[in-house]
C-alpha positions in Angstrom: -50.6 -9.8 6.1 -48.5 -13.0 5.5 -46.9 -12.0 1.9 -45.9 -8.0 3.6 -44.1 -10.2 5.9 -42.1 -12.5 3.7 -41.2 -9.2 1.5 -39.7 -7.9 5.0 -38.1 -10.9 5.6 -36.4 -11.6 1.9 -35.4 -7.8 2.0 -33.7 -8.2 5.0 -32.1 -11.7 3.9 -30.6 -9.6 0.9 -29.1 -7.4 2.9 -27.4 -9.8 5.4 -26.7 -12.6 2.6 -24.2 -10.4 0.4 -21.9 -8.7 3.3 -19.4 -11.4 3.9 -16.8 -10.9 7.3 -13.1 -10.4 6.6 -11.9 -13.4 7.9 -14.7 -15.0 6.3 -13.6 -13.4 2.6 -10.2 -14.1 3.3 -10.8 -17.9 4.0 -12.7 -18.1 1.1 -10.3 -16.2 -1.1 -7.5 -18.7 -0.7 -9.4 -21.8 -0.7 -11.0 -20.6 -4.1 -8.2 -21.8 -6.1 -8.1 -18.2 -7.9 -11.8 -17.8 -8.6 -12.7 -15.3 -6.3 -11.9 -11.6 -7.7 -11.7 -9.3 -4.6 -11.9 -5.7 -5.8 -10.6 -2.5 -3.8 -12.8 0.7 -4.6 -10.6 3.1 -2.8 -8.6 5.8 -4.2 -4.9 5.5 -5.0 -3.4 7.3 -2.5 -5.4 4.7 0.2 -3.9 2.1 -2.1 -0.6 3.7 -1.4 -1.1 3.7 2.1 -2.1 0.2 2.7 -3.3 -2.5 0.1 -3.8 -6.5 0.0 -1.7 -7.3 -3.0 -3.5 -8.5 -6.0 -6.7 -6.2 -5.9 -8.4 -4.8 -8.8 -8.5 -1.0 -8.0 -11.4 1.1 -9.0 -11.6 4.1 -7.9 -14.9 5.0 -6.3 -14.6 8.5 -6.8 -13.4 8.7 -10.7 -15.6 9.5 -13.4 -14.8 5.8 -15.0 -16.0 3.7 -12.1 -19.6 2.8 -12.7 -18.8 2.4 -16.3 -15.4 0.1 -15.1 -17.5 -2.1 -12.8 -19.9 -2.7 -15.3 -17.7 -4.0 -17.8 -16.7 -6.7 -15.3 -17.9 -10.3 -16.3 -21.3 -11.0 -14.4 -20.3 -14.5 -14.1 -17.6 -14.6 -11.5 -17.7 -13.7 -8.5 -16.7 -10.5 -6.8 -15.6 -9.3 -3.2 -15.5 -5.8 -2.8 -13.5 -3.9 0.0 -13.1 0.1 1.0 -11.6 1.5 4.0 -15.2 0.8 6.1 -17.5 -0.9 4.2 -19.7 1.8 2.4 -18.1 2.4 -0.7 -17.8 -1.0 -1.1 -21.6 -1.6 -0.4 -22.6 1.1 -2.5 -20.5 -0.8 -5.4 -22.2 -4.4 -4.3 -25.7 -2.6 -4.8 -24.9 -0.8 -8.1 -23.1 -5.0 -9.0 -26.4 -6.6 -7.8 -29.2 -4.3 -9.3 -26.9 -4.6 -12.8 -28.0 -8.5 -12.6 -24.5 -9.9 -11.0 -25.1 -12.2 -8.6 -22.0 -13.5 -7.0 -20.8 -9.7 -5.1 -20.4 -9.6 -1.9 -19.2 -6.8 0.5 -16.4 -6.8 2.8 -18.5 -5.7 5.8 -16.0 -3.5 7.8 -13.7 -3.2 5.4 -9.7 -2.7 5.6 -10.0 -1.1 9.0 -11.7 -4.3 10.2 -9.2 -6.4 7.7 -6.6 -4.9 9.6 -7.7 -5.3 12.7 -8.9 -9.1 12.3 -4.5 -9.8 11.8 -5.4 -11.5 8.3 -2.6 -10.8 5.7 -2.2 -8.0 3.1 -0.3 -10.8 0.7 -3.0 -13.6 -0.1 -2.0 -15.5 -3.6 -0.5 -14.8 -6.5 -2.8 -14.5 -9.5 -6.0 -14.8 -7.6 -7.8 -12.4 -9.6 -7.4 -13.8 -13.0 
């Protein structure tokens, strides 16, 4: 009964451990000194709409995108944003079970960016 419960309990600590808060992220993402690569999976007319400057775009929808993410070097690490958190999730997942280990989902995403007040311009050059 005892080892059910600590697979139950590391499950769930995976699942809380790699969504990260906005204002968390954005925190993070300026004190990183330009080692954090936050990641935008929505399409480009979202971009167009409304987009924190120096993103890596890939589009969640194109016939590219798994084999795009997958190219990304597994030894940085990654924040991932949509517009509400579930495209972005679905790319942490696909990140994680491809052995990268520093992914982390925006939880909310740019409607709860948005709505937190943080900035759309956060450094120059923070994704190289």
């Amino acid at each position: 009964m005892m080892r059910f419960t600590v697979i139950v309990s590391l499950f769930f600590l995976n699942q809380i451990t790699y969504d990260i808060l906005p204002d968390i992220a954005y925190k993070n993402i300026i004190d990183s000194d330009n080692k954090i690569i936050l990641i935008d999976v929505r399409s480009k007319k979202e971009l167009d709409e409304i987009m924190i400057s120096g993103v890596l775009n890939y589009d969640f929808n194109s016939d590219e995108f798994e084999k795009s993410i997958l190219s990304l070097d597994i030894d940085k690490t990654y924040y991932v944003i949509c517009r509400s958190g579930r495209r972005s999730g679905i790319t942490t997942e696909l990140m994680l079970e491809n052995g990268f280990e520093n992914v982390f989902n925006i939880k909310g995403g740019m409607i709860k960016w948005i709505d937190s007040n943080l900035k759309l311009n956060i450094k120059k050059g923070h994704n190289k």
